[in-house]
C-alpha positions in Angstrom: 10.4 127.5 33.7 13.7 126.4 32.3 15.3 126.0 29.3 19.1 126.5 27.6 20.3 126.9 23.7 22.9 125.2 23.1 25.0 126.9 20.2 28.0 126.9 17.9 30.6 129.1 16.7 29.5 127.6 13.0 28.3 124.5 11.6 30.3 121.2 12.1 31.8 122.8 15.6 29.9 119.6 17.8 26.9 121.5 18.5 24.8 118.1 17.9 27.1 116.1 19.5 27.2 118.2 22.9 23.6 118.5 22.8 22.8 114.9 22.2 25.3 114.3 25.4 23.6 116.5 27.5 19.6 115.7 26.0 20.9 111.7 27.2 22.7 112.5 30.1 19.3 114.5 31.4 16.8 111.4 30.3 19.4 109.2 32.4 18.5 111.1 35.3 15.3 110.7 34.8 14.5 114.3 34.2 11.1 115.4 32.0 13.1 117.0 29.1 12.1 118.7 26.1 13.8 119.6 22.9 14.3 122.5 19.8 16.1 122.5 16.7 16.4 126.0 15.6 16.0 126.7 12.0 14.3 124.5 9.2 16.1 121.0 10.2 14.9 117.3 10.5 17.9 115.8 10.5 19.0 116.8 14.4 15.4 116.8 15.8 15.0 112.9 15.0 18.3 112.2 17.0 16.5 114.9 19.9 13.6 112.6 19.3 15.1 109.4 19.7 16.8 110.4 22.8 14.3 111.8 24.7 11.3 109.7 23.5 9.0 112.1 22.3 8.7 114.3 19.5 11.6 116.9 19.1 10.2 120.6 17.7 11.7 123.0 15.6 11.5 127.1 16.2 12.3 129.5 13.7 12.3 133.0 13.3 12.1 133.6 10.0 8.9 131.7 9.9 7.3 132.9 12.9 7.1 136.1 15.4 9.1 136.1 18.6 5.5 135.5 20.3 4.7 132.4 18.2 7.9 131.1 19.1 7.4 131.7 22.9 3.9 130.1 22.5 5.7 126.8 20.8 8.1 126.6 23.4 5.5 127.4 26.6 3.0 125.0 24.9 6.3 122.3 24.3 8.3 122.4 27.3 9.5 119.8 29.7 10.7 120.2 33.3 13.9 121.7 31.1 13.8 122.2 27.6 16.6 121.9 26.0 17.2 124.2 22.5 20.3 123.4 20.1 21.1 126.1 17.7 21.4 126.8 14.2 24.6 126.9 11.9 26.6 129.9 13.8 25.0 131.8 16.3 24.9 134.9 14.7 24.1 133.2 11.4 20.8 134.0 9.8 19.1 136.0 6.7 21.3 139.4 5.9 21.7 139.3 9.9 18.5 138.6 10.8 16.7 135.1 12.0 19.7 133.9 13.9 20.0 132.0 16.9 20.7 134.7 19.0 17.9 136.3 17.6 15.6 133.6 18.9 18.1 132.8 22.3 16.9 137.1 22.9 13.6 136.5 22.1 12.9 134.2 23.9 15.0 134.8 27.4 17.0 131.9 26.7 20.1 131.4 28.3 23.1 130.3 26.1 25.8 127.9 26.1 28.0 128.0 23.5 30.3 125.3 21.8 34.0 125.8 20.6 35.9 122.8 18.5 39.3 123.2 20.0 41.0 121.2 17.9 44.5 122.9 16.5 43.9 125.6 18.8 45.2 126.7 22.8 45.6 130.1 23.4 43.5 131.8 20.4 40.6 129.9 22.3 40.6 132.8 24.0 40.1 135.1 21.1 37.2 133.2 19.6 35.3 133.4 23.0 35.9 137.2 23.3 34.8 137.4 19.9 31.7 135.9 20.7 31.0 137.5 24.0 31.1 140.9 22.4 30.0 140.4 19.0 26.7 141.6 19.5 24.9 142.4 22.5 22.3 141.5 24.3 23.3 138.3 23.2 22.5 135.8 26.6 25.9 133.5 26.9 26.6 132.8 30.0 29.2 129.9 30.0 30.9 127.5 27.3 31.7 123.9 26.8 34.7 122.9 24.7 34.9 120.0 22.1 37.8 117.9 21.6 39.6 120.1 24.4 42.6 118.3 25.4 42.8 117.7 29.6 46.3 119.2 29.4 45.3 122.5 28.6 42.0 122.7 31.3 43.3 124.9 33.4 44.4 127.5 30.2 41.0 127.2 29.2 39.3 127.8 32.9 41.7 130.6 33.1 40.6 132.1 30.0 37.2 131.9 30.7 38.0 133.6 34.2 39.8 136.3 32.3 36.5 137.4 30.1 34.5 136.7 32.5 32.3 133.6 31.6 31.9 130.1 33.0 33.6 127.3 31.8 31.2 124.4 32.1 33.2 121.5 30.5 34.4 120.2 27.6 33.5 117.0 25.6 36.7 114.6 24.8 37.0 113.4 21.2 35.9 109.5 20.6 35.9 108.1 17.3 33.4 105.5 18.4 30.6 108.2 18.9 30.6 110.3 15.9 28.0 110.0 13.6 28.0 109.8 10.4 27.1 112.4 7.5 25.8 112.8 4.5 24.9 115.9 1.7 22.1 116.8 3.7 24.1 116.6 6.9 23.9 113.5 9.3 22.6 110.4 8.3 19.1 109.6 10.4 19.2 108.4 13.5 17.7 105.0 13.0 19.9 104.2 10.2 22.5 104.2 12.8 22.5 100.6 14.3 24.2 101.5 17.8 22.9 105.0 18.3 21.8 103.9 22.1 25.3 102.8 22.9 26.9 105.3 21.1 24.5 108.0 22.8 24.8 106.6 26.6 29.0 106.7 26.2 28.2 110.6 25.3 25.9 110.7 28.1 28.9 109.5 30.4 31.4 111.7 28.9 29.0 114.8 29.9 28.5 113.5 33.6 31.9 113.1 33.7 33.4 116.8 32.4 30.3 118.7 31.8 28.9 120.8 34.8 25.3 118.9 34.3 24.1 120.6 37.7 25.4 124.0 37.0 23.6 124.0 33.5 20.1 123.3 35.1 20.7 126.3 37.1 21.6 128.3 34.6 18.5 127.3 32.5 16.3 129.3 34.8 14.4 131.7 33.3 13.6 134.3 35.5 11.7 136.3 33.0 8.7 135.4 31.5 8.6 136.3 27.8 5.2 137.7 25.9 3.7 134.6 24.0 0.5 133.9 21.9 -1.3 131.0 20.7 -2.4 131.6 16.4 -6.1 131.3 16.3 -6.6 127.7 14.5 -9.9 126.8 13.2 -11.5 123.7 13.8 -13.2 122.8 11.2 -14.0 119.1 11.1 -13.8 117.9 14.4 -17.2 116.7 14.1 -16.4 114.8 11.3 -12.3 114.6 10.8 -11.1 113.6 7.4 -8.7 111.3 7.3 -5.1 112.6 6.1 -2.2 109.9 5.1 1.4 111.2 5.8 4.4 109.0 4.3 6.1 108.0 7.1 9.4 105.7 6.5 13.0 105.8 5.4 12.4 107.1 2.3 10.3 109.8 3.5 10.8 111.4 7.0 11.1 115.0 6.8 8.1 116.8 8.6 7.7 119.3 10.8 6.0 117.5 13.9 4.2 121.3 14.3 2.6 121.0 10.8 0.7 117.7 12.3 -0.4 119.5 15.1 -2.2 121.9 13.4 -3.7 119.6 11.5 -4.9 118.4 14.2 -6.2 121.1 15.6 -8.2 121.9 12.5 -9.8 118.3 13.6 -8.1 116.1 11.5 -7.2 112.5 11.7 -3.4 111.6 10.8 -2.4 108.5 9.5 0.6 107.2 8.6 1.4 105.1 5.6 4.5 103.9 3.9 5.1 104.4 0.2 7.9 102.2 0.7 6.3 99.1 2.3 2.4 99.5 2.3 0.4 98.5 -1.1 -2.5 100.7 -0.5 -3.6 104.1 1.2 -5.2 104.2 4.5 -8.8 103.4 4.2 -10.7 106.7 4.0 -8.3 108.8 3.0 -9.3 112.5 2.3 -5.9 114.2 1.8 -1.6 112.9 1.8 1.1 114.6 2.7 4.5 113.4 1.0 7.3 114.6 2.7 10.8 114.9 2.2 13.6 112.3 2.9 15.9 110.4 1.1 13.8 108.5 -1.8 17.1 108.2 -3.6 18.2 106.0 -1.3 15.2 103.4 -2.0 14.8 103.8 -5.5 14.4 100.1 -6.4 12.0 99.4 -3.5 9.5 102.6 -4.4 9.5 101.5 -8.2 9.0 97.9 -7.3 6.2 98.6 -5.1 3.4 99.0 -8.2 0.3 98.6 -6.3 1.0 102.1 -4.0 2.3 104.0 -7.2 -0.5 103.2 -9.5 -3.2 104.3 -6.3 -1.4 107.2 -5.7 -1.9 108.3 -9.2 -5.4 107.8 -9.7 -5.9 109.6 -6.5 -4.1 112.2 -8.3 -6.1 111.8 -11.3 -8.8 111.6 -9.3 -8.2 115.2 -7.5 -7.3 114.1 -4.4 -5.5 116.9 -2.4 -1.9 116.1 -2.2 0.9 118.0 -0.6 4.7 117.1 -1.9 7.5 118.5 -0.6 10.6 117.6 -2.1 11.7 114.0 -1.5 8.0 113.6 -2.2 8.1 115.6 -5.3 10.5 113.9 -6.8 8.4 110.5 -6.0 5.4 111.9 -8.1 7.5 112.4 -11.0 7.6 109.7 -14.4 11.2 108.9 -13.4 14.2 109.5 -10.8 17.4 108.6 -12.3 19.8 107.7 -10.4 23.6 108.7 -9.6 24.6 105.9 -12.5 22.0 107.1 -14.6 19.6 104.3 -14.6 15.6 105.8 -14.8 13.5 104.2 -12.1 9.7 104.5 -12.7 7.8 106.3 -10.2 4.2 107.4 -9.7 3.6 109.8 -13.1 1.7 112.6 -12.1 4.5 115.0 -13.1 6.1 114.3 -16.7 8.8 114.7 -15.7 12.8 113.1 -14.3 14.1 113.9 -11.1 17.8 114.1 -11.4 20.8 114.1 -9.2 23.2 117.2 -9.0 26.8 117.7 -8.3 25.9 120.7 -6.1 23.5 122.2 -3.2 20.4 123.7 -5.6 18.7 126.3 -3.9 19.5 126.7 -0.4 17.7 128.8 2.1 14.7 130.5 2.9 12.0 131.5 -0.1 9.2 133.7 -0.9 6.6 131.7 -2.9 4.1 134.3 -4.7 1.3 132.8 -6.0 0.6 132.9 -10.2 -2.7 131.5 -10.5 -5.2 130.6 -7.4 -4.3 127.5 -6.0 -5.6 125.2 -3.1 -3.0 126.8 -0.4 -3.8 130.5 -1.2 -5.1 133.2 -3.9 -3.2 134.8 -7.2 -0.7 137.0 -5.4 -0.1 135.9 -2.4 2.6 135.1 -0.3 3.8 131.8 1.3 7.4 131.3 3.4 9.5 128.4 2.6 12.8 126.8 2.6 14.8 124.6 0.3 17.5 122.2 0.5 18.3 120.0 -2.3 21.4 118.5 -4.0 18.5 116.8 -6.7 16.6 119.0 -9.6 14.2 118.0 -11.7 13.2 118.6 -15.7 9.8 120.2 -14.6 10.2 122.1 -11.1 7.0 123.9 -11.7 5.9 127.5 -13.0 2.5 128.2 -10.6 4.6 130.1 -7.7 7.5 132.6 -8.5 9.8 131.8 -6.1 12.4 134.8 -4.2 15.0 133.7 -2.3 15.7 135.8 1.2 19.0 136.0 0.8 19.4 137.7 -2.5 16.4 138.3 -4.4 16.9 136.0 -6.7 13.7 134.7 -8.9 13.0 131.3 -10.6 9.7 129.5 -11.1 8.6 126.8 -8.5 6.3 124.6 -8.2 2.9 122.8 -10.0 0.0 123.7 -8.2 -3.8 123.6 -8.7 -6.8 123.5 -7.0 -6.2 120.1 -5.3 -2.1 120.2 -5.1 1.0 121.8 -4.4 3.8 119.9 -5.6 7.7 121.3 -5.5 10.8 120.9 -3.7 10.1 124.4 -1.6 9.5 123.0 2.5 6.0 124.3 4.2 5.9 125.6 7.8 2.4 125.7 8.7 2.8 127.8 11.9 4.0 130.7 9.4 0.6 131.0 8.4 -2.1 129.1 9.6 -4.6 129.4 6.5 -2.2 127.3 4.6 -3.1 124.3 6.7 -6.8 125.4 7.1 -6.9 125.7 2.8 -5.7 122.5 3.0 -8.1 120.9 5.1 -10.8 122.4 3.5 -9.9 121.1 0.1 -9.6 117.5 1.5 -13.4 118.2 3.2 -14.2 119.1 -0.2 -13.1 115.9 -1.8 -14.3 113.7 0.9 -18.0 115.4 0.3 -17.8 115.2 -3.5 -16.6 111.3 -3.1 -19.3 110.5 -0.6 -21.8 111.5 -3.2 -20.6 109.5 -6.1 
């Protein structure tokens, strides 16, 4: 078994970058490799994904037990799995949830990454800093972006010094930095020369990244405690049918939340709100996830014939999960950054709205007002938001509680046959909210096969 995090001193350090290098550099040598995001992000695991050429997973620890986690990874892995990090290493809820929670967790060996720029000597400080932080914490080597050749051997001393490896360092090139937006990078297939771009990162890490030494290091000699959720099947014999948007507009899903829907004995189907006129043809349930709608606003009003379906599928009590982007996309209206209103589907009477700041951020309680198709009057669901866009009517069925600080605020319209808001699901954090989901859309299939 092997495997290797690599992390960041904070966000923005090259965490992405460095990992993307290695994750190509590894597929170049024709090595089965797998991939992780930690934390609730899309954004990195579609550029994992389009490097490695399969689906790139998420773990998180705020969602999930250290033994779910191991169970994702076991049940995941490649020949090396490959695990980028999350913000700062030590980031996480009041000082929980981190990376280095999850690198401990899990055995994981960890590489850490330090921007140099404007810095020599105080290199030195921030790698003591993080050596010694908190322990356990499983580095065991670093790799230095936008290091300078001139000051290598500073650096190698350094790292001699405090006793750690140096395993390389990743030269600056303009040509090969991607491009961000408010929710971080922009996708990866929005980026027209991502293989070029990714194959001259591959070459920079075969050329000053120890490659060889970090398989080695990615041994894991110890075998952490896992365990597989138990997951019902419940309509294997006969799987309904459950349409996920899937397109530009709307690309934001956990590939883990599919799984289990799987499992349950579902079929998935794709669809795209932006380019399809109808459903798929015996469609029990959708999924809307989150993206960048904003971005298509023209296209998604333009395209009648899928918004006027969708909404008598609404009407018509359809189960329907919306998370964010796709929240906003069942709303009367979205208007845009120049305020012009652009008709969407209607089943919320409301206007999605952009805002000049981040609304929201982080990990959420939901608790449960009224009995709902996910779960029962009082209970709890885990969630995440991150949104720069609010809306007139954000929902009042869920009283929402952020991790952080307690705050509260209503969330979310939710019946028996919906759950509609811009708080993120994570299946894996509790099983019966996929299995309460399938069960509705067995319901509606039954009741439609009748009439």
């Amino acid at each position: 078994m092997k495997r290797i995090m690599i992390a960041g001193t904070n966000s923005g350090c090259g965490k992405t970058t460095v990992t993307c290098a290695i994750l190509q550099a590894l597929v170049n040598r024709r090595i089965d490799v797998a991939s992780f995001k930690c934390g609730p992000d899309y954004i990195d695991s579609m550029f994992h994904s389009r490097i490695i050429g399969t689906k790139s997973r998420n773990i998180d620890n705020w969602f999930c037990d250290s033994k779910t986690i191991n169970y994702l990874l076991e049940k995941n892995a490649g020949d090396i799995s490959v695990i980028e990090s999350v913000m700062g290493f030590y980031d996480g809820v009041r000082g929980k949830s981190s990376s280095c929670g999850i690198a401990c967790d899990t055995k994981t060996p960890v590489v850490m990454v330090i921007d140099c720029k404007g810095m020599s000597s105080s290199v030195g400080a921030v790698m003591k800093g993080f050596l010694t932080f908190r322990k356990p914490n499983n580095i065991c080597g670093f790799v230095f972006n936008r290091l300078p050749e001139k000051l290598v051997p500073e650096i190698k001393s350094l790292c001699e010094e405090l006793g750690t490896e140096y395993l390389g360092r990743l030269p600056f090139d303009r040509s090969c930095s991607f491009e961000s937006r408010h929710l971080g990078l922009v996708t990866a297939d929005e980026i027209a020369d991502i293989k070029s771009k990714l194959n001259t990162l591959a070459g920079y890490a075969e050329k000053f990244i120890d490659i060889d030494r970090l398989v080695e290091l990615a041994e894991i000699t110890e075998k952490p405690e896992s365990l597989r959720p138990e997951i019902t099947d419940l309509c294997s014999k006969a799987p309904v049918k459950i349409a996920v948007a899937a397109d530009s507009a709307f690309c934001f899903i956990y590939e883990d939340n599919l799984d289990i829907l799987k499992e349950t004995g579902c079929e998935i189907v794709k669809f795209s709100p932006l380019n399809d006129i109808r459903l798929p043809e015996g469609t029990s349930g959708i999924i809307l996830c989150g993206g960048y709608p904003e971005l298509y606003l023209d296209r998604l009003s333009a395209n009648r014939k899928m918004l006027s379906q969708i909404k008598n599928v609404f009407k018509n009590n359809m189960p329907i999960i919306a998370e964010c982007g796709g929240f906003m996309y069942l709303h009367k209206y979205i208007k845009d950054e120049n305020g012009i209103m652009h008709e969407m589907v209607g089943a919320i009477d409301g206007t999605a709205y952009k805002t000049d700041k981040l609304q929201r951020f982080g990990y959420t309680f939901l608790t449960a007002e009224k009995d709902n198709m996910l779960c029962r009057t009082g209970e709890e669901i885990k969630t995440h938001e991150f949104h720069y866009w609010d809306s007139t009517s954000c929902g009042n069925e869920f009283t929402a509680r952020k991790a952080g600080n307690g705050e509260e605020y209503g969330a979310v319209h939710a019946d028996m046959h919906s759950y509609m808001g811009f708080p993120h699901l994570y299946f894996y954090s509790d099983v019966k909210i996929a299995e309460n989901f399938v069960k509705a859309c067995m319901k509606y299939r039954s009741e439609n096969e009748k009439n």
